[in-house]
N, C-alpha and C positions, 0 to 999 in steps of 0.2 A: 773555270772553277768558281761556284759559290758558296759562300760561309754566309753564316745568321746565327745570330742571340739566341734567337727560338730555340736550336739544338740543345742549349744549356739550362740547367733548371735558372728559375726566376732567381733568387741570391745569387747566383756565381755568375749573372750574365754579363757583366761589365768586367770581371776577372775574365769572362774565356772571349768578351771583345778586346782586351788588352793583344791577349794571344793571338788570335786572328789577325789585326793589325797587323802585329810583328812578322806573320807569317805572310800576307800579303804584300808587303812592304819593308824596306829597311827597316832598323832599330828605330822606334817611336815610340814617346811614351802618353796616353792618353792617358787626361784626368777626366771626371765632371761629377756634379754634386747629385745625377742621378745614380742610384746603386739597382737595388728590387726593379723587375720589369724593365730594365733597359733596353732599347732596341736597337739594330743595326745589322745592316746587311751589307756586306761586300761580294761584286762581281769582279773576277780579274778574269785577263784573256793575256795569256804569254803569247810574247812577240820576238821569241830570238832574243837578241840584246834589247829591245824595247819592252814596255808589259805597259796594258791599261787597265783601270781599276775603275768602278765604277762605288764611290761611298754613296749610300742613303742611311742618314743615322739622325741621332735627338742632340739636343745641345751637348757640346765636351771642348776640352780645351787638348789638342795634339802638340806634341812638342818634340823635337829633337835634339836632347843633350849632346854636351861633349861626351857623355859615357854611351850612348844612342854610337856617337860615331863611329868610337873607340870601338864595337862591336860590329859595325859594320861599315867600314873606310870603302865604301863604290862611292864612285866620284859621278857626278851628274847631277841632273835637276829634274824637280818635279814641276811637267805644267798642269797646271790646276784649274779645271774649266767649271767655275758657279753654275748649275743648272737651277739650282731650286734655293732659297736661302738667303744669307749675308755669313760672309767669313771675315773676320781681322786676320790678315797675314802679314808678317815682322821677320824682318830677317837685317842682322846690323841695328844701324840706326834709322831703319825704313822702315815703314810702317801703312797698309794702303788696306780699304774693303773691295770687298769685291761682293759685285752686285749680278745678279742672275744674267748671263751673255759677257760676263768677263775675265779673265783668264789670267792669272800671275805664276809667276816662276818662284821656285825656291832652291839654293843650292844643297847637296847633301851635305859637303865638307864643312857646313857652318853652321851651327845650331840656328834655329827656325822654332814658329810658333803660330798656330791656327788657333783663332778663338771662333766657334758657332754658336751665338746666342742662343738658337735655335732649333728645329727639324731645319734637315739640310741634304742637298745631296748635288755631288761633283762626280765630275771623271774626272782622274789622276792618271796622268800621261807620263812614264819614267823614261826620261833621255840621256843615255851615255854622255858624256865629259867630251867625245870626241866630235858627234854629229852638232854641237854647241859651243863653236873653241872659241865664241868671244868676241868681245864683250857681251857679256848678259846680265842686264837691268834685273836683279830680282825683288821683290817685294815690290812690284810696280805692273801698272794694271792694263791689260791687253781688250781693246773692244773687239768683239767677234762680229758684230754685224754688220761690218761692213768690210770692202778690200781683203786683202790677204788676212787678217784676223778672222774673217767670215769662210775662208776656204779651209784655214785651221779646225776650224770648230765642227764644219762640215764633214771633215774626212775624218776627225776622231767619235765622233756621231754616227759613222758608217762601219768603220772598224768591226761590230760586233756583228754584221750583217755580210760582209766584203768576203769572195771567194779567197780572194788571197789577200786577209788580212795583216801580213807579215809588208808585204809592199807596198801595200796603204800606209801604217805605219811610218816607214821610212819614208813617204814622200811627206806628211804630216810635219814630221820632223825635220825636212828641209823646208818646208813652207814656213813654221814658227821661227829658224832661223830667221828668213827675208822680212817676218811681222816683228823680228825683236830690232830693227834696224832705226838708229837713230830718228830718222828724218818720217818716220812710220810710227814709232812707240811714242805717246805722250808718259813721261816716269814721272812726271806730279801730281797729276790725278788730284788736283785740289777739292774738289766736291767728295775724296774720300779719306781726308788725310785731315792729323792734327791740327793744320793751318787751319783748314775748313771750320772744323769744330772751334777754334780762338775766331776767326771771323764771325759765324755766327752769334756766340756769345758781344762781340762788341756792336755788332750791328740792333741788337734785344737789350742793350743793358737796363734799360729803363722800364723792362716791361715786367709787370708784377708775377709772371707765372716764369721766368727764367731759371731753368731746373735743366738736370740734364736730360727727364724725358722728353718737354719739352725742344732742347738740341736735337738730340735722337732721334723724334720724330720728323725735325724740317730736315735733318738728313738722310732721314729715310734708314735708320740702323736702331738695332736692338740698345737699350740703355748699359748695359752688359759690356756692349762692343764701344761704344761709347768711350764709356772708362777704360777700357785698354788702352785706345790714342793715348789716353795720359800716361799708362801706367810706367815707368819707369824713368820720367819725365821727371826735374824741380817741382814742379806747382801741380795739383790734383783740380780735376776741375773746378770745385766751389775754390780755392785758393786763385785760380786764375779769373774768376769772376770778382772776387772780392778786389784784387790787384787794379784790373783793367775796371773796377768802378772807384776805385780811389784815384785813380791815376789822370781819370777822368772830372771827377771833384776838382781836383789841385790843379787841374789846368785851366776849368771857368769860372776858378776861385783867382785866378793870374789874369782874366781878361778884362781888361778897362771896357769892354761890349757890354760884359755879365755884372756888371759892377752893379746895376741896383736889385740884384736880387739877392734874395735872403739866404743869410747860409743853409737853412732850411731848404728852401727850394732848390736848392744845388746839389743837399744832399738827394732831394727826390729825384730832381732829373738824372742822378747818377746811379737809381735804382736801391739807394738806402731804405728801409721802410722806419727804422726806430733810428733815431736822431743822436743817441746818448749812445748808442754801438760804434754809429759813425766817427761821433768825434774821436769814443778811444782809440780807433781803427787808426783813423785820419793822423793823432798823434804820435800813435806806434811809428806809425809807416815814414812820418815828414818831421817828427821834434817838436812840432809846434800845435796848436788847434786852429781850425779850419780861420777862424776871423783874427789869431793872429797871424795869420799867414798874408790873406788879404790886405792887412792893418799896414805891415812890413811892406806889400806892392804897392801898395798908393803912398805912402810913405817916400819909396825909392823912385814912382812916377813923378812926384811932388818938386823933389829934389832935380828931375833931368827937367821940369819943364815949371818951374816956378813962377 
């Protein structure tokens, strides 16, 4: 079965991709800030209790509410194989991209969220509750090229070709079991996770172009997708830059090493550029201003070593 945008005049084309989705797929609600001309094509192939779907579409944000559920309670998971793109996929308190050859899981019984900065396009592999009884890592990221992740990706790459694609299928779905297997799945995926993007940032703090396209870029992700990591998070990214550049002032403003540099210079190596923001920041954040703070460690150095 194939559905397309095309079919729908240009205004209603993002209203009758709503539709399609939902008809393609459990309850889902897609957003995105394209309306006129939107494009998107969906390929499904029914599989018995399994179905795979082929998305090619433009940037949108999919999501699946508690009212998504409430409408459609099938229990199971979607795997999600990147072919073309970067996707942010979240599910809980997890959060991981997924890079063109990698694959993550998402449950239905838990609201869920895909962000595509971009043009994008995935196979969506839907797997009964029963051929997956567990544990399943969701929102964590599956390499396909190699090992059992690679014969995964293989057989749902063949599916649309396969005499008996119903059998393929099913073996698919016991091979993703054996690749969701602890000792097999890495679930940190640190080069695509929130940690990454705070590592980065402290590893740049100094550097005059630290912006999040800059992030996005040495991560290889849309600026868009970027900001999702943070979303829902305490600190936004400029708030965890401003944080981890104070945090980093006040501590080679504490070192008897850094002692003869200017609080000036402290603030630059910490990637402050105006001096007069620093210190209100610097006072916000610690009570004090930066050279009373130092004034009080030599002070309390003075004292242990008279």
């Amino acid at each position: 079965m194939h559905w397309s945008t095309r079919e729908a005049a240009p205004r209603e084309q993002f209203a009758y991709w709503r539709e399609l989705i939902c008809a393609a797929f459990l309850a889902l609600t897609p957003e995105s800030d394209l309306r006129g001309g939107f494009t998107g094509d969906v390929t499904q192939w029914p599989l018995g209790a399994l179905h795979l779907a082929r998305i090619t579409s433009q940037r949108q944000t999919v999501r699946r509410t508690r009212a998504d559920i409430e409408r459609s309670p099938v229990r199971g998971y979607y795997a999600n194989l990147q072919v073309r793109g970067t996707s942010l996929m979240a599910q809980g308190d997890r959060v991981t991209l997924l890079h063109p050859g990698e694959l993550g899981l998402v449950g239905t019984d838990a609201p869920f969220r895909f962000e595509f900065g971009g043009d994008f396009q995935q196979l969506s592999f839907f797997v009964p509750l029963d051929l997956l009884p567990g544990p399943v890592p969701t929102a964590a990221a599956l390499d396909t090229r190699a090992g059992v992740g690679a014969a995964v990706r293989l057989a749902l790459e063949s599916v649309p070709t396969a005499r008996r694609p119903e059998r393929l299928a099913f073996h698919a779905a016991g091979m993703l079991g054996v690749a969701l297997e602890p000792t097999i799945l890495d679930p940190v995926r640190a080069p695509r996770t929130h940690r990454a993007a705070v590592q980065d940032i402290e590893d740049h703090l100094a550097d005059d172009d630290l912006a999040p396209a800059a992030t996005a870029r040495r991560l290889g992700v849309s600026v868009r997708l970027l900001h999702g990591l943070f979303a829902g998070r305490p600190e936004s990214y400029a708030a965890t830059v401003r944080r981890l550049r104070l945090a980093k002032a006040e501590r080679d403003l504490r070192d008897p090493a850094l002692s003869h540099l200017r609080v000036i210079d402290v603030a630059t190596e910490a990637g402050f550029v105006n001096v007069a923001s620093f210190h209100r920041a610097f006072r916000r954040a610690f009570g004090r201003t930066p050279s009373e703070l130092r004034n009080l460690n030599i002070s309390a150095r003075t004292q242990l070593h008279p």
